[in-house]
N, C-alpha and C positions, 0 to 999 in steps of 0.2 A: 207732219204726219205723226199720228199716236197712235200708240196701240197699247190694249193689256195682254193679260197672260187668258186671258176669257176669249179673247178675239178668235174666232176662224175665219180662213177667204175661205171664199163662196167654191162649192165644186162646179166647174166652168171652166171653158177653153180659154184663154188669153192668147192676143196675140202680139209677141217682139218684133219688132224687124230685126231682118239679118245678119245685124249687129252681132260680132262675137260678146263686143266691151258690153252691147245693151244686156245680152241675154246669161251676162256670168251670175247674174241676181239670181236666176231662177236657177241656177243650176244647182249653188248655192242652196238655195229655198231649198231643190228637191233632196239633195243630200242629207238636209237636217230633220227632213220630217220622214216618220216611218211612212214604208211601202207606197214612197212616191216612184213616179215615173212621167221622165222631162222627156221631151222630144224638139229639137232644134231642126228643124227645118231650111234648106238654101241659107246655111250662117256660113260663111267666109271663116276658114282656120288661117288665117296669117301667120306664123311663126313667132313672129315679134307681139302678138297679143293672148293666144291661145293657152302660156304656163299654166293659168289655175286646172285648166286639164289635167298635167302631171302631177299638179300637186294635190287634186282632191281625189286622186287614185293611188297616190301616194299614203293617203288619210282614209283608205278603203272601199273608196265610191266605184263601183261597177256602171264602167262609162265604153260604150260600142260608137267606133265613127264608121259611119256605110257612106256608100255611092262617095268615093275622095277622086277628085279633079282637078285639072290645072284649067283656072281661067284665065284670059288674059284678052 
């Protein structure tokens, strides 16, 4: 994959699965670009995979978790 600095993605839904690991790209993505806004959808927070959470609210990202469950 390539990219330049000219490149935009298209404005359009994407959809992850409910991967925490899949979906740290976009979270990523949304933090770096102004006046984005990510919505994660039935993603699974494991404890053992979910750090970049801490740490990109650590790094000033305004990040809200709703509806928290225990599956099993």
């Amino acid at each position: 994959i390539s990219s330049s600095l000219n490149d935009e993605i298209p404005d359009q839904s994407y959809t992850v699965p409910g991967d925490f690991s899949a979906a740290a790209f976009w979270l990523v993505a949304g933090c770096i670009v102004p006046n984005s806004e990510i919505t994660l959808e039935a993603t699974g927070l494991n404890p053992t995979r979910n750090a970049l959470l801490g740490i990109l609210q650590e790094m000033g990202a305004d990040i809200t978790i709703e509806n928290e469950r225990m599956e099993g």
